[in-house]
C-alpha positions as CSV (number, residue, x, y, z in Angstrom):
1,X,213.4,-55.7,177.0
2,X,214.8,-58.6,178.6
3,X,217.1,-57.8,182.0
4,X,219.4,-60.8,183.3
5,X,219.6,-60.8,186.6
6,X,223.5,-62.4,187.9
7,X,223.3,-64.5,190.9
8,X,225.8,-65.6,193.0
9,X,226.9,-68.3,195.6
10,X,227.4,-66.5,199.3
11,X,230.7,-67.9,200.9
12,X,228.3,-68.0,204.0
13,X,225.0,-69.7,203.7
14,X,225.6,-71.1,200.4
15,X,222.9,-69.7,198.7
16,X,222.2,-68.8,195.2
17,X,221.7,-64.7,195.5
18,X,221.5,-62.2,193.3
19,X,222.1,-58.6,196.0
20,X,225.0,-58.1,198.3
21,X,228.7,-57.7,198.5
22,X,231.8,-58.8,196.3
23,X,235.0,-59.0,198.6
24,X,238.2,-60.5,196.3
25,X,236.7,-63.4,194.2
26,X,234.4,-64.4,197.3
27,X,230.3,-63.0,197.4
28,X,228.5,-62.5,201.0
29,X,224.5,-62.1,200.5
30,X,222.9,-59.1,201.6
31,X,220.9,-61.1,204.6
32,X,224.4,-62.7,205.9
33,X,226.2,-59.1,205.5
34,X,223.4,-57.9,207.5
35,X,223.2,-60.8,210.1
36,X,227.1,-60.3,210.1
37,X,226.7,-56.7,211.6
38,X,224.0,-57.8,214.5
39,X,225.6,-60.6,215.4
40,X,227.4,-60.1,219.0
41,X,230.8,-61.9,219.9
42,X,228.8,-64.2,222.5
43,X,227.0,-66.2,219.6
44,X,228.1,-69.1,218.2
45,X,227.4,-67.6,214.7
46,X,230.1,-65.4,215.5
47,X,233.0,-67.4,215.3
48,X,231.6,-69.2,212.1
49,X,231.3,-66.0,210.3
50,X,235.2,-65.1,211.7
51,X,236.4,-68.7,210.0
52,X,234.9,-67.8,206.8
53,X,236.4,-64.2,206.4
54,X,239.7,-65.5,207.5
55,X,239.5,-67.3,204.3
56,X,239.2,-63.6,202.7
57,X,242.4,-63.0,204.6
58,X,244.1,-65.9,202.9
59,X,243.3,-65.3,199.6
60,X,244.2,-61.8,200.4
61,X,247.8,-62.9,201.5
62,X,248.6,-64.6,198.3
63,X,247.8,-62.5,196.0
64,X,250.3,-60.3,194.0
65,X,251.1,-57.0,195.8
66,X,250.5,-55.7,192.4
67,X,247.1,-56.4,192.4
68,X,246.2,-55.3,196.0
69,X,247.7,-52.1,195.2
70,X,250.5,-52.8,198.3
71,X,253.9,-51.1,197.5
């Protein structure tokens, strides 16, 4: 029996991963999801991982409220 295992690229570290979280078209890794939820609002890691969902919030704002399931 031959299982495929899908890997992604995390919108964080950039890493090829195959466990973790789909948000929109975007992937986060289980390690940075994790490292995401320790990390306190003090460390510089912080405001990187901040940027990079922002970007979710972006690609959020343009798609079609249609899609989203927005009224």
């Amino acid at each position: 029996m031959n299982m495929e295992t899908n890997h992604w690229v995390c919108m964080m570290c950039e890493r090829d991963c195959s466990d973790g979280i789909h948000i929109l078209s975007q992937f986060i890794c289980t390690e940075c999801e994790q490292d995401m939820c320790r990390t306190e609002v003090e460390d510089d890691l912080y405001d990187y991982f901040v940027s990079r969902l922002r970007s979710l919030w972006g690609e959020m704002m343009t798609l079609d409220p249609e899609q989203n399931g927005s009224t």
